[in-house]
Every structure is written in structure tokens, then in C-alpha cells.
C-alpha positions in Angstrom: 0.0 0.0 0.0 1.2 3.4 -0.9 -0.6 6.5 1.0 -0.1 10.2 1.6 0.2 11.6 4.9 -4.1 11.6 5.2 -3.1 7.9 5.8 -0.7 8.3 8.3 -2.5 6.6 11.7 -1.0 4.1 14.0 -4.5 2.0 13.9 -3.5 1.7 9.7 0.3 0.8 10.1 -1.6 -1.7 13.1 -4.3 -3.2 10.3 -1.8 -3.4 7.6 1.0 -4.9 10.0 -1.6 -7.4 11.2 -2.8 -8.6 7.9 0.4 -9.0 6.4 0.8 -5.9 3.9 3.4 -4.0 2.9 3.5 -0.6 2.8 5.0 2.7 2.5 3.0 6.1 4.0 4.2 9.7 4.1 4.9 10.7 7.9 4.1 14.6 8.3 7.6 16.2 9.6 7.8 17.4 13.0 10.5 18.4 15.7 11.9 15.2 16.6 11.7 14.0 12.9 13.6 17.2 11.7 16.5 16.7 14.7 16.6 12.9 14.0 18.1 14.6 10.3 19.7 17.7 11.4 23.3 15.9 11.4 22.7 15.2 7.3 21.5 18.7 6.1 24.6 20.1 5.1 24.4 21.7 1.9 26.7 20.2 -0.9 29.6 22.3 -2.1 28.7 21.6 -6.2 25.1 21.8 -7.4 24.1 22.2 -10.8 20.6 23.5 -12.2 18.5 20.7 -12.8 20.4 17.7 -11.6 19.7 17.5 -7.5 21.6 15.8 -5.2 19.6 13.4 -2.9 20.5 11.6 0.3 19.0 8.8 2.3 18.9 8.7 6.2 17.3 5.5 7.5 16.0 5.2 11.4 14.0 3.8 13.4 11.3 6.0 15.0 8.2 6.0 17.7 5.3 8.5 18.1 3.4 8.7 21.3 0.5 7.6 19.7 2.3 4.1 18.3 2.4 1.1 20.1 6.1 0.3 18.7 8.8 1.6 16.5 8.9 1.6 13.3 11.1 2.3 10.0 11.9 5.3 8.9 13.1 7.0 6.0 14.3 10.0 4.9 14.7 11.3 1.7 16.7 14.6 1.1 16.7 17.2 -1.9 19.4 19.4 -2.6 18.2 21.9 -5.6 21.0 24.0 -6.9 17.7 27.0 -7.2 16.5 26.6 -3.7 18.5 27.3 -0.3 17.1 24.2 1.8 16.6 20.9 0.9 13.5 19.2 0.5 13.0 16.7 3.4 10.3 13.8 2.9 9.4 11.0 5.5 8.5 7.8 4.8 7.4 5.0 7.7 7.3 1.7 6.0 7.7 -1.8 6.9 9.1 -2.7 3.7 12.5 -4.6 3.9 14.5 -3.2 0.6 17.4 -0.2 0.7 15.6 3.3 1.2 15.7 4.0 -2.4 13.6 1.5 -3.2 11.2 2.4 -0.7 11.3 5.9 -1.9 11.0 4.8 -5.4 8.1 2.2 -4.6 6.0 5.3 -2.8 7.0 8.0 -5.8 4.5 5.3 -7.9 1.6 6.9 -5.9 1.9 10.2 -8.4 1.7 8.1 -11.3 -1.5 6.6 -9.9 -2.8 9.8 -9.2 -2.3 11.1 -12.4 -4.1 8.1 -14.3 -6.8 8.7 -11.7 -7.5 12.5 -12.2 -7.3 11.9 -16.4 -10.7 9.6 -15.4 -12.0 12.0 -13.5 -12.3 14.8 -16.0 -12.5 12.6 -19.1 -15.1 10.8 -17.6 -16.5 12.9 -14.8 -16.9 9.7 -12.9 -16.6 11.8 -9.5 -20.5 13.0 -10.2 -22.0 9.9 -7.9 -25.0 12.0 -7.2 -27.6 8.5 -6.4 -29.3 8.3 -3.0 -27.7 4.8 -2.0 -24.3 4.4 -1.9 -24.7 0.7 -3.0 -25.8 2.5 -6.1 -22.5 4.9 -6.2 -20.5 1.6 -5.9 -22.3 0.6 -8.7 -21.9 3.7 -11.2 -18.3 4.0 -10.4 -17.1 0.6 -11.0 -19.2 1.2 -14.0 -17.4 4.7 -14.9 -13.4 2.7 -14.1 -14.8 0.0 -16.7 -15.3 2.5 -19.6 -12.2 4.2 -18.8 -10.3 0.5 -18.5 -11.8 -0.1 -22.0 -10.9 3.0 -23.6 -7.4 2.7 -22.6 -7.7 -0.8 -24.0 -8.6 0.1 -26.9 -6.6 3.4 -27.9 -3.4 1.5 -28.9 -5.8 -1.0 -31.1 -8.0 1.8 -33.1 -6.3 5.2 -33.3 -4.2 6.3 -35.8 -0.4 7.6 -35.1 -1.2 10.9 -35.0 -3.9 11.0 -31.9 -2.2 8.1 -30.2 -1.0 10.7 -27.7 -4.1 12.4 -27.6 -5.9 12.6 -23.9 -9.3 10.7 -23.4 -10.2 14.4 -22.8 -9.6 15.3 -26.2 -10.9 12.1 -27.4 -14.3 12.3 -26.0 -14.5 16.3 -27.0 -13.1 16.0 -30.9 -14.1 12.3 -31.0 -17.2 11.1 -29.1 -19.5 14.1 -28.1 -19.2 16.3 -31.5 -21.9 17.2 -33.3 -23.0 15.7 -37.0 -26.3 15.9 -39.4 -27.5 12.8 -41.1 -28.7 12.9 -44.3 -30.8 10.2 -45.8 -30.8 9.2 -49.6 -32.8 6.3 -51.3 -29.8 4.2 -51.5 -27.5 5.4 -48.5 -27.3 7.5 -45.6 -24.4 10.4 -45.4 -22.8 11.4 -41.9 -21.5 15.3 -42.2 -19.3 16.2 -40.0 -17.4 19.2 -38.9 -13.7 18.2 -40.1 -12.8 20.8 -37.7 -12.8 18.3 -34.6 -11.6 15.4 -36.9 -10.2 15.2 -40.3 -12.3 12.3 -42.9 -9.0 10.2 -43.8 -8.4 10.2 -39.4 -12.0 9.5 -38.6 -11.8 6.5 -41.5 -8.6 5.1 -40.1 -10.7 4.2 -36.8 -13.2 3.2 -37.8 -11.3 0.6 -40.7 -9.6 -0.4 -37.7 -12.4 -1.2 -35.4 -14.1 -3.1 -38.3 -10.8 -5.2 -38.2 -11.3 -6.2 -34.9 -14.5 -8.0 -35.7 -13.3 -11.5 -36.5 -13.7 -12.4 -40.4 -15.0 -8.9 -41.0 -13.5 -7.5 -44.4 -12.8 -3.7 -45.3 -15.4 -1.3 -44.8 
């Protein structure tokens, strides 16, 4: 489990500890913390813009509140802009060397970054039913289309919207508007090639028919 310092109580370290998890939670800094690192905040002679110098200070550590001590560690910035470091705590009953452990909680901002790209491509944080059995409900439902859209970029978009945002897909894409037009033998689709381009739109949708098994060309 990776969690910011909102997590950072001594009956979660007790749950997790108890049920076998591993984890890695950011401890808020305070007085004792700050002297257990005074010793290793001396400020390196040669910093250069851009490339910081970081340090590792591992300890053991016990807050009123905790029922026994626990690991932690420390990880310290040096920016060559900035005149004191950045210091970060980590408590974590994980075994491995403190960069590891850093590296293992730095995965929570990637996590958080897939998770806000869902919340504004898909506004999946409007959970406005009475029951939250029924909220359960609509979000797994809302984490499924976003699963499946992921899924499917890398199978049906072309190579010039492949780094496009589900944001941007579902605004030039999805929710664009379009006036159908029907002839006796066909029906035309007009679109605004604004949003999307014809040869673009017709690249998706050639390859989603080749995704239907034994389907030939549109």
C-alpha cells in the first residue's frame, strides 16, 4: 500500500502490520523527525541546475501515539535553485534499501495522475444517487469505460492522436456534433472536419471493423 500523509495513523500501520501488507506512508515532519536529520542537512559544495543531489537517512522512529517503533526513512533534496533541501518522510515496513522504498512510494503520483485523467474525461466523481450501493455501482461502472478506452486506444487510433488525452478524445471524437442525411440508397454522416479530419475518422473506424473477426474492409 502506498498512502499520503491523510493515511498516516497508527491504527493503519496496526491493520496493515496485522494482515500482512506491505507498505510505505508519508509521515508529516515534525520536531523530533527534523532533529533525527539535522546531522545530514549540510548543503553540498557543487550543485548544478536541474540535476539534484539526494541523500538517504534511514532510522527507526516512535510516536506517542504508536504502540512500537517503526522504520523510517528520509529522503533529502538538494536543488541547486532553492536554499534548503527538501526533506520527505516515509514510515514503511518494507525490507528493501531506502531508495527502493522511496521509489516504490514516488508510484503513488503516477496513480494519481491516471486517476485525475478519469476524473475529468469521464467525470466519474458525479455519484450524485441516493444509495451508496448504487454509487459503488456507477463508479465501477465509470473505471470500466475508462479500463476499455485505454484498452482500446493503442488497437483503433491512428499515429497521430495516439498521444491524444481521453479528454480530447471524447470532446473531438465522441460528443461532437453531426447531421445525417438520408438518400434512397445510402445514408451520409456530415461532419465538422474541424474536430476530426475524414482520412483520421476512417482510419478508426477501418480499424475497429478489423477487430471483428472475419470482417473484411469497410
Amino acid at each position: 500500500m502506498r498512502g499520503d500523509a491523510g493515511f498516516a495513523r497508527p491504527e493503519i500501520y496496526d491493520y496493515l502490520e496485522d494482515h500482512g501488507f506491505v507498505y510505505a506512508i508519508r509521515l508529516p515532519a515534525n520536531a523530533v523527525l527534523q532533529r533525527a536529520v539535522q546531522p545530514y542537512l549540510e548543503r553540498p559544495e557543487q550543485l548544478k541546475p536541474g540535476q539534484p543531489v539526494v541523500t538517504y537517512h534511514d532510522f527507526r522512529y516512535q510516536a506517542a501515539s504508536w504502540q512500537c517503533p517503526r522504520r523510517v526513512v528520509a529522503n533529502i533534496q538538494w536543488q541547486a535553485e532553492e536554499l534548503f533541501p527538501r526533506v520527505g518522510f516515509i514510515v514503511t515496513n518494507r525490507p528493501d534499501p531506502a531508495p527502493g522504498v522511496v521509489h516504490f512510494y514516488n508510484g503513488r503520483g503516477t496513480a494519481e495522475q491516471w486517476i485525475n485523467k478519469g476524473k475529468h474525461a469521464l467525470e466519474w466523481m458525479g455519484l450524485s444517487c441516493h444509495a451508496f450501493k448504487d454509487n459503488v455501482v456507477r463508479l465501477a461502472l465509470f473505471v470500466l469505460a475508462y479500463n476499455l478506452a485505454n484498452f482500446l486506444r493503442p488497437l483503433v487510433l491512428p499515429r497521430e492522436m495516439a498521444q491524444w488525452s481521453l479528454t480530447t478524445l471524447r470532446e473531438r471524437l465522441v460528443k461532437i456534433g453531426a447531421k445525417v442525411v438520408h438518400h434512397a440508397r445510402h445514408v451520409v454522416f456530415q461532419m465538422a472536419e474541424v474536430a476530426l479530419s475524414k482520412q483520421l475518422f476512417e482510419q478508426i473506424l477501418e480499424r475497429i471493423w478489423a477487430l471483428v473477426p472475419g470482417a473484411g474492409r469497410l
